[in-house]
KEVEX-151524 format. One record per residue: residue in one letter; chain; x, y, z of N, C-alpha, C in turn. Coordinates in steps of 0.05 Angstrom, whole numbers. Layout:
<nodes>
- a|A|X|Y|Z|X|Y|Z|X|Y|Z
...
</nodes>
This chain:
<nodes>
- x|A|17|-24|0|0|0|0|18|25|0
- x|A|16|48|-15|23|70|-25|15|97|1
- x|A|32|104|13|10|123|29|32|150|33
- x|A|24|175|24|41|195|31|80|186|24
- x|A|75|183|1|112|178|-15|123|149|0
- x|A|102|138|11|115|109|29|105|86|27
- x|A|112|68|18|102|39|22|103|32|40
- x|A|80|14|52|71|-5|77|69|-27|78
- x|A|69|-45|84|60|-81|84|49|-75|106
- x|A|17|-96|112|6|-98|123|6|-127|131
- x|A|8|-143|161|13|-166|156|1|-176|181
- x|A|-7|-200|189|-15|-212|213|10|-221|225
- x|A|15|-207|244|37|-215|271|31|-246|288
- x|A|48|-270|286|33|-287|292|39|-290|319
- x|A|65|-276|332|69|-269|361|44|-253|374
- x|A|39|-232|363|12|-209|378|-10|-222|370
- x|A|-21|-236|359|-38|-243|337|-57|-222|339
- x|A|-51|-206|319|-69|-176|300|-48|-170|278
- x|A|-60|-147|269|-51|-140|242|-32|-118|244
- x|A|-15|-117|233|7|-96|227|19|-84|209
- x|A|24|-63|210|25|-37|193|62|-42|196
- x|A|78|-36|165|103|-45|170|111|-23|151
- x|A|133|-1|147|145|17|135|162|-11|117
- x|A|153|1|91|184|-25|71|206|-10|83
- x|A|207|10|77|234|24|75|250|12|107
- x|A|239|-1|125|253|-7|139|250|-34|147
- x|A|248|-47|129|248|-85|132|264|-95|119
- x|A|279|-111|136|309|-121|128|298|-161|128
- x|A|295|-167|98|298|-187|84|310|-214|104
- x|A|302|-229|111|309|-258|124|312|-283|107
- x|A|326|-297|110|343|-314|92|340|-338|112
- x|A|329|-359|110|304|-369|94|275|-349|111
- x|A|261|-350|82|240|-333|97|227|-338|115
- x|A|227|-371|121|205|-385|146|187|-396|135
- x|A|169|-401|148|142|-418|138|129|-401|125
- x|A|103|-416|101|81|-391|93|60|-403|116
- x|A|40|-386|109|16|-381|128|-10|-373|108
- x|A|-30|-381|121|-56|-380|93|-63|-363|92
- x|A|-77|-349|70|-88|-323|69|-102|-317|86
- x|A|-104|-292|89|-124|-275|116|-140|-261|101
- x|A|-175|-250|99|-186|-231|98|-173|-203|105
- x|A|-164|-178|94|-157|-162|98|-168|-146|129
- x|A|-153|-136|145|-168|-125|163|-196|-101|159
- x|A|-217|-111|168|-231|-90|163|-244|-90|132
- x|A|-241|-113|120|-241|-113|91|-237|-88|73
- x|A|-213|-69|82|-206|-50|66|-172|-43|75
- x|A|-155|-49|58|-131|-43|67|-111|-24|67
- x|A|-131|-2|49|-130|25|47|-130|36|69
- x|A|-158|37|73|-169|44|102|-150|46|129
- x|A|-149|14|129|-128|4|157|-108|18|157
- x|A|-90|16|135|-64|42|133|-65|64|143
- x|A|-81|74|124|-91|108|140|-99|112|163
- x|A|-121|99|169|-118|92|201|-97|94|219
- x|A|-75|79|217|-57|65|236|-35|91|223
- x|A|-29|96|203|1|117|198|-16|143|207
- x|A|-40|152|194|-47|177|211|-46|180|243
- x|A|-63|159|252|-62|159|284|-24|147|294
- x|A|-13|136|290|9|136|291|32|168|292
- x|A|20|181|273|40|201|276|22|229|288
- x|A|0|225|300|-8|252|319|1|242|349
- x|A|9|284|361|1|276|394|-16|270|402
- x|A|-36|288|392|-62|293|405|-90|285|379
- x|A|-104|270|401|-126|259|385|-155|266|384
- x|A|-177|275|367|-202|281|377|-214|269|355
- x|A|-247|259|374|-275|249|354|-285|269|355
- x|A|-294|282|326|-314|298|322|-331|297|311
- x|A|-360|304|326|-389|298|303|-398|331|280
- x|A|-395|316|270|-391|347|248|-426|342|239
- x|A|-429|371|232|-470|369|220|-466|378|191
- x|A|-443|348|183|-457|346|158|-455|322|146
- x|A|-463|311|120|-464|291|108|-438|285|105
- x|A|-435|252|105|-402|240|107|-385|255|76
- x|A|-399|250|56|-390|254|30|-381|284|35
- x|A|-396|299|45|-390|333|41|-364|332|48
- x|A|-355|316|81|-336|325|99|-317|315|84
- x|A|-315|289|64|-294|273|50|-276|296|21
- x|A|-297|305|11|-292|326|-9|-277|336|4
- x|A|-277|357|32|-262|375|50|-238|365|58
- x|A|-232|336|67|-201|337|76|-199|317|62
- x|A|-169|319|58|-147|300|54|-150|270|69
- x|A|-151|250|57|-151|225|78|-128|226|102
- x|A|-107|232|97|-88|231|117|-96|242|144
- x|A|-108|258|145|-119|279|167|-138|269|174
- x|A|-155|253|179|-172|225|189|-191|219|176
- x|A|-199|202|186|-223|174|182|-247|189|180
- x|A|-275|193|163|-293|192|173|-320|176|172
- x|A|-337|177|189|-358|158|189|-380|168|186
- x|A|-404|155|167|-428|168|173|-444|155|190
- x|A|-457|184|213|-471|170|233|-504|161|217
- x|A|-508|182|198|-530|187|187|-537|209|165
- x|A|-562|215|144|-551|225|120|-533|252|129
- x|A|-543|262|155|-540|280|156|-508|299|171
- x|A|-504|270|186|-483|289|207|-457|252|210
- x|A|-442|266|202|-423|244|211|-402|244|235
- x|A|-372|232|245|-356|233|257|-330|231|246
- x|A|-314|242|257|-281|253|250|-264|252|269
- x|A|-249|224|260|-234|220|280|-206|234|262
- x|A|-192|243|283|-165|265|268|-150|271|295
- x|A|-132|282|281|-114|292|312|-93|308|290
- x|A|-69|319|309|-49|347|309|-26|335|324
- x|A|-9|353|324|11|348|333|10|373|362
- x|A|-1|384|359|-16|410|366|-42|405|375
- x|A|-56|423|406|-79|421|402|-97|448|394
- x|A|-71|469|387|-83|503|364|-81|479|354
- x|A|-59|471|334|-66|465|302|-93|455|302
- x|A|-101|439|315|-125|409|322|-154|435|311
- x|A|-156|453|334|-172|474|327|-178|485|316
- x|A|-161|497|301|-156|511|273|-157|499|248
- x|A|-147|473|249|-165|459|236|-200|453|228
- x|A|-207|448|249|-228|440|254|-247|467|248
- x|A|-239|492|252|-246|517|240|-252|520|215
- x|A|-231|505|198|-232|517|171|-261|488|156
- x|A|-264|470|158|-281|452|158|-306|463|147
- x|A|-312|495|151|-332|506|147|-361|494|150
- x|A|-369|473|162|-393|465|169|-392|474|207
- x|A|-418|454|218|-413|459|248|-402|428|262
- x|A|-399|434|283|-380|414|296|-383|411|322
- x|A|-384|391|339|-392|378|366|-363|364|381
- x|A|-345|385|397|-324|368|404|-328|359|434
- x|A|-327|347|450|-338|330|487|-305|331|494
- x|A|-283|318|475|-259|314|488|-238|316|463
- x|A|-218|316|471|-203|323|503|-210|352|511
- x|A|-213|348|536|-209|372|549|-189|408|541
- x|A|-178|395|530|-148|408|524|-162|424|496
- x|A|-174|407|476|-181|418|456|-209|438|455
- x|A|-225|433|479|-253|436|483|-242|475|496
- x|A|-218|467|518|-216|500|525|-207|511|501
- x|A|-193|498|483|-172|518|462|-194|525|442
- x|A|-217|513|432|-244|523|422|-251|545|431
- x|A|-262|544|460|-275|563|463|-255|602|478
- x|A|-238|589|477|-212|614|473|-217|626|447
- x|A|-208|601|430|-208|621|405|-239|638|396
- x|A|-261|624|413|-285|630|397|-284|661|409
- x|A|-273|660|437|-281|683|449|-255|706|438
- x|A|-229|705|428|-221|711|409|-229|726|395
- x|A|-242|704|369|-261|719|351|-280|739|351
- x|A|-289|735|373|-313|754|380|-303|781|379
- x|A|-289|778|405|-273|809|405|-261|815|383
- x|A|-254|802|365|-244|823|342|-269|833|323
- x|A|-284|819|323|-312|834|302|-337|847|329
- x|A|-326|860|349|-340|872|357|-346|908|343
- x|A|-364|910|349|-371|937|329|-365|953|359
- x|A|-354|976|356|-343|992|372|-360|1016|374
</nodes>
């Protein structure tokens, strides 16, 4: 799998037994390879998916679910897959799982989204919302 200039192998760990996400660029070839093992159903029957999943959430600090009020398709048009997963709850309003390295960036993100948005947690992200909201205010106050 192809993800952001990097190839992945995705593979069942038979030590952990689950699935794993493997950078090529850093798998060093074994001589004899070992036993084979039978095919597996892809995790999640999408192995696209699983990738993005696991390298996005893999490389944030900070993580948030957000119920956004709009249709899944709208929010998909709007971001980049790398920047998270989303799900539809219903026609109308889905969830966004995403994160930052940052919890401004996280925010400010979630700003530009231009629909509305429902964040509960983390804590951390919920004060930095309503800072910036109050922020905003004060700058378009009419004097």
């Amino acid at each position: 799998m192809n993800r952001g200039r990097r190839w992945y192998l995705v593979a069942w760990d038979v030590e952990r037994e689950d699935w794993r996400t493997f950078r090529v660029d850093r798998i060093e070839p074994r001589i004899p390879t070992g036993p084979r093992f039978p095919p597996r159903d892809p995790p999640g029957g999408d192995v696209a998916a699983y990738v993005s999943r696991r390298v996005s959430a893999a490389a944030w600090r900070h993580h948030a679910r957000v119920t956004v009020h709009a249709p899944a398709s709208a929010l998909i048009e709007r971001i980049n897959p790398g920047v998270g997963i989303v799900e539809a709850l219903d026609a109308d309003t889905c969830v966004l799982t995403t994160g930052a390295d940052t919890v401004q960036t996280l925010a400010v993100h979630l700003g530009t989204l231009d629909f509305d948005f429902d964040v509960t947690e983390p804590p951390e992200l919920v004060d930095r919302l309503r800072r910036l909201a109050e922020r905003y205010a004060r700058s378009t106050r009419a004097d």
